[in-house]
ROLUMTOR-562887 format. One line per field, with one value per residue (C-alpha): x, z, y; residue in three letters; residue number from 1. Coordinates in nm, 4 decimals. Layout:
// ROLUMTOR-562887
px [X, ...]
pz [Z, ...]
py [Y, ...]
residuo [ALA, ...]
num [NUM, ...]
This chain:
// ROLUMTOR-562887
px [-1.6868, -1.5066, -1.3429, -1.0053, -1.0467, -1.1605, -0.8436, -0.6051, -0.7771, -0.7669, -0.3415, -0.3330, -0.4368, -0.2330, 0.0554, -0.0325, -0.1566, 0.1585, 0.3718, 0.1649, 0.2318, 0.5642, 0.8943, 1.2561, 1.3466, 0.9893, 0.9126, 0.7856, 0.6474, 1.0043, 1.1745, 0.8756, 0.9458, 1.2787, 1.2481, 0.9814, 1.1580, 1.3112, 1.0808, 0.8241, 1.0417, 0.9419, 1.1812, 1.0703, 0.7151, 0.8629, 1.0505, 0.7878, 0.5124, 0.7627, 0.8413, 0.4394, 0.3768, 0.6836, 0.9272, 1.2036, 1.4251, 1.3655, 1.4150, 1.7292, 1.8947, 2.2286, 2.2201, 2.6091, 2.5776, 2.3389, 2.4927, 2.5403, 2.7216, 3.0991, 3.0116, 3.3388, 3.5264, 3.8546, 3.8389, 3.4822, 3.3832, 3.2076, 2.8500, 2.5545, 2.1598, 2.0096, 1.7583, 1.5066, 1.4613, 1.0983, 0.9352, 1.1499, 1.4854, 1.6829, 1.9924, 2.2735, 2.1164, 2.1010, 2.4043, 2.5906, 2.4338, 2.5659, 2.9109, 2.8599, 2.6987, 2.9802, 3.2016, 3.0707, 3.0409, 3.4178, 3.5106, 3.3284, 3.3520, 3.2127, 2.8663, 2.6249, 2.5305, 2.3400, 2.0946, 2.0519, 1.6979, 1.7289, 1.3465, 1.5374, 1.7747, 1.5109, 1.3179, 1.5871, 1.6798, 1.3729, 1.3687, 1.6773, 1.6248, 1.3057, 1.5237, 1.8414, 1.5465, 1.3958, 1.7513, 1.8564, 1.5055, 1.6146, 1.9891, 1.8623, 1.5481, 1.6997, 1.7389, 1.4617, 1.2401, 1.3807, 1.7579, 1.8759, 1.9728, 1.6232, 1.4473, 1.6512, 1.5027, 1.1452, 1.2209, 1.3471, 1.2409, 1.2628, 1.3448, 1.4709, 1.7739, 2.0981, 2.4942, 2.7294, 2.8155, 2.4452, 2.4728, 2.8343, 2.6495, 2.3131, 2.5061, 2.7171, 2.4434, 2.2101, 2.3522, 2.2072, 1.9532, 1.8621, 1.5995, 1.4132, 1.3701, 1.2402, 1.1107, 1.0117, 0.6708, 0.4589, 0.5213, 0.9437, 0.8803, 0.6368, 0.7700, 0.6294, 0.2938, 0.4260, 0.6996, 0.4501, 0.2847, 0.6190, 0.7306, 0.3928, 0.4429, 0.7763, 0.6803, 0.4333, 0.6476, 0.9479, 0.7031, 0.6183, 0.9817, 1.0548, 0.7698, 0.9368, 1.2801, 1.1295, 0.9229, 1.2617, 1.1398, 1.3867, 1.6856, 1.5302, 1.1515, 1.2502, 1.3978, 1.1192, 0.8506, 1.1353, 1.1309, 0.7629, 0.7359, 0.9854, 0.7529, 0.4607, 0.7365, 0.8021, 0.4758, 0.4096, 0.6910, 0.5670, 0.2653, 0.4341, 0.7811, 0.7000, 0.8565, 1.2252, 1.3630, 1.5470, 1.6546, 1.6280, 1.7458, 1.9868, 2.1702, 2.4136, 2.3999, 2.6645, 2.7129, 2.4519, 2.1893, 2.2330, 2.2087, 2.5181, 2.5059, 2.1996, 2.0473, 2.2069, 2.0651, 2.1285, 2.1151, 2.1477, 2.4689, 2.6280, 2.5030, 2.6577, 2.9855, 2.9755, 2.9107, 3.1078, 3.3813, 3.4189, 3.2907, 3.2663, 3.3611, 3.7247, 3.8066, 3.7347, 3.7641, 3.4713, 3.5794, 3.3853, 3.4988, 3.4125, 3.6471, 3.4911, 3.7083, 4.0532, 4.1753, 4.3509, 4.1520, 3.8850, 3.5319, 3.2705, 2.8807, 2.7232, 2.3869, 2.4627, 2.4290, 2.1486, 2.1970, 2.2550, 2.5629, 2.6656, 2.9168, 2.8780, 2.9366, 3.2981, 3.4953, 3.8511, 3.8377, 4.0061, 4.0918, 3.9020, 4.2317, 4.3075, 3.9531, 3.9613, 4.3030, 4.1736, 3.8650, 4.0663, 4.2896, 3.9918, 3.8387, 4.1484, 4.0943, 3.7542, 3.5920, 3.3181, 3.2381, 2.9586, 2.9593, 2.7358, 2.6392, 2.3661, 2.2437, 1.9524, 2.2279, 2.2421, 2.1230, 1.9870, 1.7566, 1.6675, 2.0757, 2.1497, 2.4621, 2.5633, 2.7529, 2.8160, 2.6713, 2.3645, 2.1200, 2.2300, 1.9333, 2.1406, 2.1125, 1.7274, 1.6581, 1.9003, 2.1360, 2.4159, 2.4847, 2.8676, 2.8774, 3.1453, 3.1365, 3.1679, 2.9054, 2.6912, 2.7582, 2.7339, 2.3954, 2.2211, 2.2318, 2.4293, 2.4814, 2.4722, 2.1540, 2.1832, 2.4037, 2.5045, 2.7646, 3.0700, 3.1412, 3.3699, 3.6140, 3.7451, 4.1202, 4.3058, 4.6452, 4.8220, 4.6036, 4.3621, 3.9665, 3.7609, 3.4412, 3.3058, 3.0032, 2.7639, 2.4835, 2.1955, 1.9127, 1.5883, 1.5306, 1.6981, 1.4915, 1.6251, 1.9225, 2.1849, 2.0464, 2.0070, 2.3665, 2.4519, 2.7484, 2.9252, 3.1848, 3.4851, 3.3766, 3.0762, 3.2015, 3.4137, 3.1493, 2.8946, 3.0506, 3.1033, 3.1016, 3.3285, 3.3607, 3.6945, 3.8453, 4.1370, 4.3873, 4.3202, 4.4025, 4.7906, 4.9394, 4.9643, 4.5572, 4.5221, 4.7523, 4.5545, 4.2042, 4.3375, 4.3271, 4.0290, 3.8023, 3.6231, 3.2731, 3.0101, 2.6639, 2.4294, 2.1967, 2.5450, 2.3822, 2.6162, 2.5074, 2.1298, 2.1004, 2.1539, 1.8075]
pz [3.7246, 3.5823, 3.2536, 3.4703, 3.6905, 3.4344, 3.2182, 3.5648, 3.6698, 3.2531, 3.3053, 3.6359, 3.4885, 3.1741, 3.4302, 3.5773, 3.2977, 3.1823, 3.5305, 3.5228, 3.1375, 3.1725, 3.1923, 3.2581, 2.9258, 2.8352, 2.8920, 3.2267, 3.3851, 3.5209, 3.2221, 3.0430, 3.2068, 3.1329, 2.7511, 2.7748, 2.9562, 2.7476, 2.4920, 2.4884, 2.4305, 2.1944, 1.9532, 1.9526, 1.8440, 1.6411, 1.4742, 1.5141, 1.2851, 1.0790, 1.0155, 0.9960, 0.6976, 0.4489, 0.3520, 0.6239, 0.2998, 0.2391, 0.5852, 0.6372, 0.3210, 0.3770, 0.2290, 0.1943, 0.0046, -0.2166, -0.5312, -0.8305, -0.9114, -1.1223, -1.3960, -1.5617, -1.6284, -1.6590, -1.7878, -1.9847, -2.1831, -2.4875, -2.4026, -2.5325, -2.4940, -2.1467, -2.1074, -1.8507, -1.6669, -1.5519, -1.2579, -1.3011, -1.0524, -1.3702, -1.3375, -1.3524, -1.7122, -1.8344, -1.6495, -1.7919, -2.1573, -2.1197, -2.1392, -2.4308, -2.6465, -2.5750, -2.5999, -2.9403, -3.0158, -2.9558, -3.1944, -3.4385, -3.5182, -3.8264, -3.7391, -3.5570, -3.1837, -3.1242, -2.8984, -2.7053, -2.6205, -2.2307, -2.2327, -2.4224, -2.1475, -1.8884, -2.0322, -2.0270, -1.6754, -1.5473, -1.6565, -1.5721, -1.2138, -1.2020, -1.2405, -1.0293, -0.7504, -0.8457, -0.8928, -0.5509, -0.3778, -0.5075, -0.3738, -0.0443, -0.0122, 0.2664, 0.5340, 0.6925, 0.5723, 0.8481, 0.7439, 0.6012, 0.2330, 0.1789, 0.3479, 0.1624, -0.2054, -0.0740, 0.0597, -0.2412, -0.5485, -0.7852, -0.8962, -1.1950, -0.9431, -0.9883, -1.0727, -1.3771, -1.3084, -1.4530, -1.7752, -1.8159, -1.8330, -1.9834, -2.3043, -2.3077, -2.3211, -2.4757, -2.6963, -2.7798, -3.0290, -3.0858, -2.9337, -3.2139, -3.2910, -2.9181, -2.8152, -2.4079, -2.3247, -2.0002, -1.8185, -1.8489, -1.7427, -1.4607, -1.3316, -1.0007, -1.0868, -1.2609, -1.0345, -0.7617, -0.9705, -1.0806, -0.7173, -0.5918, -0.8464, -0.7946, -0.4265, -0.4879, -0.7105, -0.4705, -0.2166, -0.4715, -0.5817, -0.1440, -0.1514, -0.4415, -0.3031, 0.0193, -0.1822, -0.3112, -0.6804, -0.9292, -1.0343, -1.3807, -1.2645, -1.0637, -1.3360, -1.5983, -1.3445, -1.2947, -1.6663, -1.6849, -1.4285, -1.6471, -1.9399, -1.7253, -1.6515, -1.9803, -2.0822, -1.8041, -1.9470, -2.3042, -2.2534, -2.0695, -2.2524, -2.5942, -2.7142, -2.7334, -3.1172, -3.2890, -3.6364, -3.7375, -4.0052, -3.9576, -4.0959, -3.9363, -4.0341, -4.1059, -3.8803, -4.1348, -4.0612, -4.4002, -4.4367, -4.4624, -4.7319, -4.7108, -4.4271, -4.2834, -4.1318, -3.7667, -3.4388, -3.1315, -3.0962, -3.3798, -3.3438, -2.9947, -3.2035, -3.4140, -3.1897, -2.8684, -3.0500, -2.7429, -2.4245, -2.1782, -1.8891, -1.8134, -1.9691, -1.6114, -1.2511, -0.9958, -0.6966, -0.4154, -0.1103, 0.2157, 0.4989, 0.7614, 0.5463, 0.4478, 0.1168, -0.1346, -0.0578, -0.3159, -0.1763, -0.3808, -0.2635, -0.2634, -0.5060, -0.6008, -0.9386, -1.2303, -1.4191, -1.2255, -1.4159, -1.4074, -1.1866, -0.8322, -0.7567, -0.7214, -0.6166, -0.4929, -0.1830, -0.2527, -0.0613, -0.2158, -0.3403, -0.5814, -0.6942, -0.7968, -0.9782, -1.2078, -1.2647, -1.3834, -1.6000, -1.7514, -1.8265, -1.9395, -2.2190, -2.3048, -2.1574, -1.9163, -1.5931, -1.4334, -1.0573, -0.8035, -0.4953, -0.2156, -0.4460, -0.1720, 0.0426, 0.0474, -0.2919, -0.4436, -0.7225, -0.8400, -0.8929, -0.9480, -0.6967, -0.4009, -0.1124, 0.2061, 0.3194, 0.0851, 0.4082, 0.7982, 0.9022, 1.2581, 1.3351, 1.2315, 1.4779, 1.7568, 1.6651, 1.5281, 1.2450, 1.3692, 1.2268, 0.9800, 0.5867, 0.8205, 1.0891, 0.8090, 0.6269, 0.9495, 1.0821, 0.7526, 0.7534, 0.3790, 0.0991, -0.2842, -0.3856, -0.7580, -1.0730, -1.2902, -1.5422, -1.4000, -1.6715, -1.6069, -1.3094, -1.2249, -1.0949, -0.9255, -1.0493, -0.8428, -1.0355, -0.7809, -0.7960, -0.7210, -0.8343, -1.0107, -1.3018, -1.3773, -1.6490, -1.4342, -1.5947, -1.4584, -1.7840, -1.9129, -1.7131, -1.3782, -1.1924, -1.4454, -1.7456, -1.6808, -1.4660, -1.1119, -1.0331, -0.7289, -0.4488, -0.4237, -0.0045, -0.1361, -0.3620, -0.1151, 0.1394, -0.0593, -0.3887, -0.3505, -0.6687, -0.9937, -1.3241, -1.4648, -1.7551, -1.6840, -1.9146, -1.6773, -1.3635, -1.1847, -1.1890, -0.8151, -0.7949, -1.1165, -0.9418, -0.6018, -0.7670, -0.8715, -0.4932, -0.3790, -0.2943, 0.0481, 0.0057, 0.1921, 0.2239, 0.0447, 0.3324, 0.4210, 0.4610, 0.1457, -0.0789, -0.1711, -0.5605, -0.7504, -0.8844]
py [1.5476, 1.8648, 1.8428, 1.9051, 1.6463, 1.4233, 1.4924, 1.4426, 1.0853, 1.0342, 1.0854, 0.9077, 0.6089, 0.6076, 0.5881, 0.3318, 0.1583, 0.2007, 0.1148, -0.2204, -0.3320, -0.1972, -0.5134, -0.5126, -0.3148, -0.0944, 0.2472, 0.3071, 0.6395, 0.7741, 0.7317, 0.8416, 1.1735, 1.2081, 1.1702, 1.4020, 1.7031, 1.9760, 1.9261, 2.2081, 2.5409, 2.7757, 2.6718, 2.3440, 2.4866, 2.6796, 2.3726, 2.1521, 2.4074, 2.4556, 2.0762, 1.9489, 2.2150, 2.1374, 1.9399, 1.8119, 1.8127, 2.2000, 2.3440, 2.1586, 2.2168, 2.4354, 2.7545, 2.8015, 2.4968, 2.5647, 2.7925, 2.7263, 2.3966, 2.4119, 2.1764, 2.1972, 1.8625, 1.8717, 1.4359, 1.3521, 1.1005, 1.1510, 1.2581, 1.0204, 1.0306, 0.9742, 0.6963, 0.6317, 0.2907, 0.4213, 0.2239, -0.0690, -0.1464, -0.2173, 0.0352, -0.2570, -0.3414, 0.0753, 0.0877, -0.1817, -0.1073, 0.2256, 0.1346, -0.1170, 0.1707, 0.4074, 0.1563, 0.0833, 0.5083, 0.4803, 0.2174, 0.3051, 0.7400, 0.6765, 0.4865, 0.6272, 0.5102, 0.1347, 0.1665, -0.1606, -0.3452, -0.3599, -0.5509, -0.8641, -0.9229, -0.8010, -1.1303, -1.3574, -1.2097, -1.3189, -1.6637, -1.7262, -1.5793, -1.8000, -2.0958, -2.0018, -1.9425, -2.3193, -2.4882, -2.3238, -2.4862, -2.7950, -2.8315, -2.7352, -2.8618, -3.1193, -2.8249, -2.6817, -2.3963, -2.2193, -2.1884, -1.9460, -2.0262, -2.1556, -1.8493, -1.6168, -1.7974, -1.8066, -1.4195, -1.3002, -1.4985, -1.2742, -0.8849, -0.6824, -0.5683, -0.6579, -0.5999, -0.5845, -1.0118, -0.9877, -0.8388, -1.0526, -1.3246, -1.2629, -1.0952, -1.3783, -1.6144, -1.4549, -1.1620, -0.8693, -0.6733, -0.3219, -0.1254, -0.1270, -0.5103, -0.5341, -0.1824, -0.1541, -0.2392, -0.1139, -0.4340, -0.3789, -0.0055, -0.0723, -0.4355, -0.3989, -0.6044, -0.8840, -0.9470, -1.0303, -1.2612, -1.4590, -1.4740, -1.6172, -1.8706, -1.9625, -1.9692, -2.2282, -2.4302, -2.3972, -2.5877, -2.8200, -2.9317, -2.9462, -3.2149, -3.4044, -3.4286, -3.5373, -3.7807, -3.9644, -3.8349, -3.9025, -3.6646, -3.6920, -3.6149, -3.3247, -3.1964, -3.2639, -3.0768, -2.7839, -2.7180, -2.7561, -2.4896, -2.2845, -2.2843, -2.1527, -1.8381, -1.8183, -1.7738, -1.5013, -1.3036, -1.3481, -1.1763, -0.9127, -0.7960, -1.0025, -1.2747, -1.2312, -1.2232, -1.5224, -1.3448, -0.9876, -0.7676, -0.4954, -0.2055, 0.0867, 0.4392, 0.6516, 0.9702, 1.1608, 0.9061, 0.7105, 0.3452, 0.1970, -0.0726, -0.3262, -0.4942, -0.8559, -1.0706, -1.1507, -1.3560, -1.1769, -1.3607, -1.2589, -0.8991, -0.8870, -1.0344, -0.7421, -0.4253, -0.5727, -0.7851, -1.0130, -1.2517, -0.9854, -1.2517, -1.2148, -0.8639, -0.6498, -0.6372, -0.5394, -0.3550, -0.2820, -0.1025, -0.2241, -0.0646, -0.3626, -0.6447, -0.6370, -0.4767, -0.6419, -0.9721, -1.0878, -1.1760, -1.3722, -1.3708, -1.7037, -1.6967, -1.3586, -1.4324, -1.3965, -1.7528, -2.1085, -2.1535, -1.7885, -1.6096, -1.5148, -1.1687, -1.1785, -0.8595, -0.6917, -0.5188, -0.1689, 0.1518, 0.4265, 0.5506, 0.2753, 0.2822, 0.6502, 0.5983, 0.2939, 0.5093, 0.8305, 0.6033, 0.4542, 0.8007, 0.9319, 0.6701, 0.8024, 0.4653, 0.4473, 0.2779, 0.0525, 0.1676, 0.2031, 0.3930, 0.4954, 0.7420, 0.8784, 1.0186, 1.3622, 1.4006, 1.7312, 1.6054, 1.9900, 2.0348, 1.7190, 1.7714, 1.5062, 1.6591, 1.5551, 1.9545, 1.9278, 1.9097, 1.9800, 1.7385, 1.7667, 2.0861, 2.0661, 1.7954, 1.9241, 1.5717, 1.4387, 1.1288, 1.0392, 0.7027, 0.5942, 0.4262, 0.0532, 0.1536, 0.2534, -0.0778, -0.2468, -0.1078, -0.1616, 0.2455, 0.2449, 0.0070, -0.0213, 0.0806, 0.1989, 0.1630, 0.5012, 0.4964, 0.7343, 0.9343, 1.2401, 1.3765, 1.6630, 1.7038, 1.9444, 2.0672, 1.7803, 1.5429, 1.4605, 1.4516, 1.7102, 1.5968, 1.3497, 1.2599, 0.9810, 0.8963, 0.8435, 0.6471, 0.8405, 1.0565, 1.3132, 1.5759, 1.5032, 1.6067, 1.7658, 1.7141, 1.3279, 1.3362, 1.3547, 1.5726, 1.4496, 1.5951, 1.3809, 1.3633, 1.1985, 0.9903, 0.8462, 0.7702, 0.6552, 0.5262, 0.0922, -0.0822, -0.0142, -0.2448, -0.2134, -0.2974, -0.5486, -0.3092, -0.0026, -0.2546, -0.2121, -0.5397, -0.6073, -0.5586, -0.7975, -1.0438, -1.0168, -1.0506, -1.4150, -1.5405, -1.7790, -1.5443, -1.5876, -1.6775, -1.4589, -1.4983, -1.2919, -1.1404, -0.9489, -0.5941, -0.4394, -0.6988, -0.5145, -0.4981, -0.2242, -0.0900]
residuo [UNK, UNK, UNK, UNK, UNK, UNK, UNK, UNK, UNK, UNK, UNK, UNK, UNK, UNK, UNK, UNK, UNK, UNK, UNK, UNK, UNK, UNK, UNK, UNK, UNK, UNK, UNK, UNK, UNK, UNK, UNK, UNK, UNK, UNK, UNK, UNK, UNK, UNK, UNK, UNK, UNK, UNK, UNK, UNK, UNK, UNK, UNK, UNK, UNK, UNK, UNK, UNK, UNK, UNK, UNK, UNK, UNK, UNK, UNK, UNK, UNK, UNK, UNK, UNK, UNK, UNK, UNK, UNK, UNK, UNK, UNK, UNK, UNK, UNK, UNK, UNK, UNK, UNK, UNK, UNK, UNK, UNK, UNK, UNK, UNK, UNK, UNK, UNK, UNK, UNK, UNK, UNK, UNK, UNK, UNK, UNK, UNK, UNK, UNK, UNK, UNK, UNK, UNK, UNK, UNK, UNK, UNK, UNK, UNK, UNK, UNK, UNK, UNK, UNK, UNK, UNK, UNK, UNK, UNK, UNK, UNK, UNK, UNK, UNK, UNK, UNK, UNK, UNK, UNK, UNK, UNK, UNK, UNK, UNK, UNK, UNK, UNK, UNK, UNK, UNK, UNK, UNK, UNK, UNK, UNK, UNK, UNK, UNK, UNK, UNK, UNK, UNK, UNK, UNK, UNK, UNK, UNK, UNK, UNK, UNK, UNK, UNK, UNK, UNK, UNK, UNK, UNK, UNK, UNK, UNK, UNK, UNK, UNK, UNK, UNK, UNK, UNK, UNK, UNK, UNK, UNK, UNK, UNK, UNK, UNK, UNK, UNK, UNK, UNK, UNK, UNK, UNK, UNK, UNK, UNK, UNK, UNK, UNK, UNK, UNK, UNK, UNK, UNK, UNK, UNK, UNK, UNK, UNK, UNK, UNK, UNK, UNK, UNK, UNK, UNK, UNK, UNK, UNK, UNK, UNK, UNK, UNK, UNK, UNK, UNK, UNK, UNK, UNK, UNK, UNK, UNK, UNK, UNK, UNK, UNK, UNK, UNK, UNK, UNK, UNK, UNK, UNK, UNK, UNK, UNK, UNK, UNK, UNK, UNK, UNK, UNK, UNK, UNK, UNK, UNK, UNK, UNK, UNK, UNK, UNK, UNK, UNK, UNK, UNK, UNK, UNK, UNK, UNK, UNK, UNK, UNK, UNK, UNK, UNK, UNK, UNK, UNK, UNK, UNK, UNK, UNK, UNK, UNK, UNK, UNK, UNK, UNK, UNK, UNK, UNK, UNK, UNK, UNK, UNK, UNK, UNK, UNK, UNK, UNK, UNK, UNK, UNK, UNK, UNK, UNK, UNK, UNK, UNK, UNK, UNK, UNK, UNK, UNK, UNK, UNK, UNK, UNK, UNK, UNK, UNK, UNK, UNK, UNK, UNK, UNK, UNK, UNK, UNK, UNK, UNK, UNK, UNK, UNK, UNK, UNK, UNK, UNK, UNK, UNK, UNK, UNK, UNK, UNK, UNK, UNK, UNK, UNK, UNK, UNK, UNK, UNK, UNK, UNK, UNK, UNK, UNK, UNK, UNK, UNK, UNK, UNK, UNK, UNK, UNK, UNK, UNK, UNK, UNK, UNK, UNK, UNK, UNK, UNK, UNK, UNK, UNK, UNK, UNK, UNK, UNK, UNK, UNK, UNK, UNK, UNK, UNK, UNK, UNK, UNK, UNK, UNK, UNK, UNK, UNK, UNK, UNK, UNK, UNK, UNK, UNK, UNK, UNK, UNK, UNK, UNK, UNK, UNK, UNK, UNK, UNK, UNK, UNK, UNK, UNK, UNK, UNK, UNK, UNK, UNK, UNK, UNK, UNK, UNK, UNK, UNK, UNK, UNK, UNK, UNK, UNK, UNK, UNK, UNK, UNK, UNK, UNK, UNK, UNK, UNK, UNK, UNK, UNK, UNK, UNK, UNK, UNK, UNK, UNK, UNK, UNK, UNK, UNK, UNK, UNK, UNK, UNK, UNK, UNK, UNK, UNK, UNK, UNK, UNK, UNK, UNK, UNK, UNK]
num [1, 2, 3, 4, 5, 6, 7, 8, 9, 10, 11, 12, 13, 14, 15, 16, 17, 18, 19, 20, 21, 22, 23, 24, 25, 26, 27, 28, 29, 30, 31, 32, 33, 34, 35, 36, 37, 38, 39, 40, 41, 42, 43, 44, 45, 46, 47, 48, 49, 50, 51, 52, 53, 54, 55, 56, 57, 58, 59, 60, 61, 62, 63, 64, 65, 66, 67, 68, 69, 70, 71, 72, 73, 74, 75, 76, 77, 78, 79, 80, 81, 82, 83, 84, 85, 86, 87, 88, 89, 90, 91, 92, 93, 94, 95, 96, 97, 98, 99, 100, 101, 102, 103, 104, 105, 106, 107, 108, 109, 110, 111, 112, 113, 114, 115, 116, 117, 118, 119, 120, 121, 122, 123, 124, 125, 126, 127, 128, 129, 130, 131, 132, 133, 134, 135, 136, 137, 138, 139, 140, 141, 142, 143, 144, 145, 146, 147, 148, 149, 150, 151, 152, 153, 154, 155, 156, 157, 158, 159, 160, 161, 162, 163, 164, 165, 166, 167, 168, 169, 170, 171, 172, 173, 174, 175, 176, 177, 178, 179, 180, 181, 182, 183, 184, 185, 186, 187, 188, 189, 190, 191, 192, 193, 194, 195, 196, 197, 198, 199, 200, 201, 202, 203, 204, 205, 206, 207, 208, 209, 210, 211, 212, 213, 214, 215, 216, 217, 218, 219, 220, 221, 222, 223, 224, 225, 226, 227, 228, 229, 230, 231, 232, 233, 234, 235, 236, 237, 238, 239, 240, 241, 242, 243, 244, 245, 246, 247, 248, 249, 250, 251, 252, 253, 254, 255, 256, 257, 258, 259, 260, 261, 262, 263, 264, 265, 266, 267, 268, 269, 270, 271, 272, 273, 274, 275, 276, 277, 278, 279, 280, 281, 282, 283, 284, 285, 286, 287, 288, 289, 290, 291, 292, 293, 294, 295, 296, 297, 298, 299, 300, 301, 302, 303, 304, 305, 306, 307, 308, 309, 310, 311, 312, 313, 314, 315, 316, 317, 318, 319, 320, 321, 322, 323, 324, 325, 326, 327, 328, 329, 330, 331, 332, 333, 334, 335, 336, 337, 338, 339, 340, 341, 342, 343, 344, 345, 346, 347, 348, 349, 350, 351, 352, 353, 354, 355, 356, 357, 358, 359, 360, 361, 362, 363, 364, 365, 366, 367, 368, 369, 370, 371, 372, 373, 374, 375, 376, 377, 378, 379, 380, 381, 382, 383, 384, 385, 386, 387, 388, 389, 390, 391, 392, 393, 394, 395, 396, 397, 398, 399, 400, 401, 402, 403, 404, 405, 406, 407, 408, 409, 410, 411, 412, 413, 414, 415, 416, 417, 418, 419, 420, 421, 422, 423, 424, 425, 426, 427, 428, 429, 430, 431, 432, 433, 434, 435, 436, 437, 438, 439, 440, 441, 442, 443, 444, 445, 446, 447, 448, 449, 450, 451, 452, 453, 454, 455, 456, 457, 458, 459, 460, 461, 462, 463, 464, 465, 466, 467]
């Protein structure tokens, strides 16, 4: 047998191989050839070489678009250092800290900056995550392993993700310490290892608490084992981020770097009473917009939350509109923002520039990408992926933005300087989450925030933590 032949019988019976494996819905040889056709020009080599030897990223980047980037700001906050969250997903927490420390900068002219510990809330994230995942096993550990409250704890038992309702709470509870009583450590930085470990624990013990409520065990021995279980966390995350601080000594510099008067002696709590001056619960807003859900109606996600007897992710529904107008106000007052957005959207790392004309990956692969913000949302294409604090905007002469800026968290080598400059078309498609502070709020949106909010569940494809 030729090689020809051989190759033609070699074909002939990959059709049929495929016309006999082939059902109601599968591929079979006719429609085989129809996807096929068209697909051999020259250009399509061409294309196709081109594509296999770089980066799909470089060849369909749009040249028009790709000048230098206005970085003029006609509304900016004061600028402060850039930090760097590493290989961890903790962007709500250097988010959230963000706007604490500049919060603090603005009070306080005459000091110079706190920097925050983000590995002492990291800790007491984690344990309390551990538990809300334990706590939730127990209050459903009469329904099946197969529904879906209980699949979604043993899914997702833990992570260093999360939102702004997050560091509410945890600096509430737990107050807060400077960097340099509780400096980062490679297991805060790199979290990827020991979160495994913790969830395959947490797993096990979820089982374990199942077979006790099944077993009739008592309220008060569930609860006994539970908090055994916690201490086995706890000593996980000891010997990973350090043992979180009880007392420490203190003292703020003036602008010059001198000491001002001599050390005191604090407790996390009454350090966080000192540099934020308040409970953070109650003093802002969290918007969100989601265009397949009606505006002006709150929403609250069930077990979206990082304590058990924390708050739920509760947010306003807003028009983009109303969002960017509470966000210039607040600017305009020299205070920054938690938000968040699908930052891996058209994003130009080298320029640190989103744009909706950044890369024409349609033209590249002879195809469009029609869908809307609520197809997106819908189709799991788009959701809220990572916290920056929104920083600047720029407005036109009729007061409208332009463009906007956010702290990123990913060093102060990337993008702009550490920030992401962003087109007001991209902002608006892929921008969902803003923390506001209740005094930069209209009145009718403070009034309509106050509804019962409708509870949602949280494998809703918007509700991804921010990382």
């Amino acid at each position: 047998m030729n090689k020809r032949t051989w190759m033609a019988c070699g074909l002939l019976s990959l059709a049929l191989a495929a016309q006999a494996q082939t059902k109601g819905g599968g591929i079979d040889a006719q429609m085989m050839q129809k996807i096929t056709a068209g697909h051999s020009s020259s250009s399509n080599r061409a294309i196709s070489n081109a594509i296999a030897t770089n980066s799909i990223d470089d060849l369909a980047k749009n040249f028009k678009n790709a000048g230098a980037i206005d970085t003029r700001f006609s509304v900016e906050t004061p600028k402060q250092n850039i930090q760097n969250q590493k290989s961890s997903g903790r962007c709500w927490l250097f988010s959230g800290l963000n706007v604490l420390r500049s919060n603090f900068a603005r009070q306080h002219k005459d000091r110079m900056p706190v920097e925050f510990s983000h590995v002492y809330l990291s800790f007491h994230d984690q344990l309390e995550k551990s538990n809300l995942m334990l706590q939730g096993v127990i209050d459903n550990a009469n329904k099946p392993m197969e529904a879906p409250i209980v699949s979604f704890f043993f899914k997702n038992p833990i992570g260093d993700g999360g939102t702004f309702c997050g560091v509410s709470d945890l600096v509430d509870k737990y107050g807060l310490v400077p960097m340099e009583v509780m400096p980062e450590t490679y297991s805060a930085e790199n979290t990827s290892r020991m979160a495994r470990i913790i969830s395959s624990k947490l797993r096990e013990y979820g089982l374990e608490l199942r077979k006790m409520v099944a077993g009739k065990k008592s309220a008060s021995a569930i609860k006994a084992r539970k908090t055994e279980m916690l201490g086995d966390i706890y000593n996980i995350l000891v010997l990973s981020l350090g043992e979180p601080v009880k007392t420490f000594e203190y003292a703020f510099k003036d602008k010059d770097g001198k000491q001002i008067g001599k050390p005191k002696t604090y407790t996390p709590q009454s350090f966080r009473d000192e540099v934020v001056g308040r409970k953070l619960t109650g003093s802002f807003i969290m918007a969100m917009n989601d265009p397949r859900r009606e505006y002006y109606k709150t929403y609250e996600v069930e077990y979206d939350r990082h304590t058990y007897d924390g708050q739920n992710w509760k947010y306003i529904n807003l028009p983009m509109e109303d969002i960017a107008k509470m966000a210039i106000a607040s600017l305009k007052d020299s205070t920054k923002m938690y938000s968040s957005y699908d930052v891996g959207k058209q994003l130009d790392r080298k320029r640190g520039y989103l744009d909706l004309n950044n890369y024409d990956y349609g033209t590249l692969f002879g195809t469009s990408f029609p869908m809307n913000k609520a197809e997106r949302i819908s189709t799991f294409d788009s959701g809220s992926t990572h916290a920056m604090t929104l920083t600047a905007v720029d407005l036109d002469e009729n007061g409208q933005p332009k463009k906007w800026k956010v702290e990123n968290s990913w060093g102060p080598d990337n993008g702009h300087h550490g920030c992401l400059i962003m087109s007001n078309d991209w902002f608006n498609e892929y921008s969902f989450r803003l923390v506001v502070d209740k005094k930069y709020v209209p009145e009718n949106i403070l009034k309509a925030e106050q509804q019962k909010p409708i509870m949602l569940m949280p494998d809703d494809p918007l509700f991804q933590e921010d990382r």
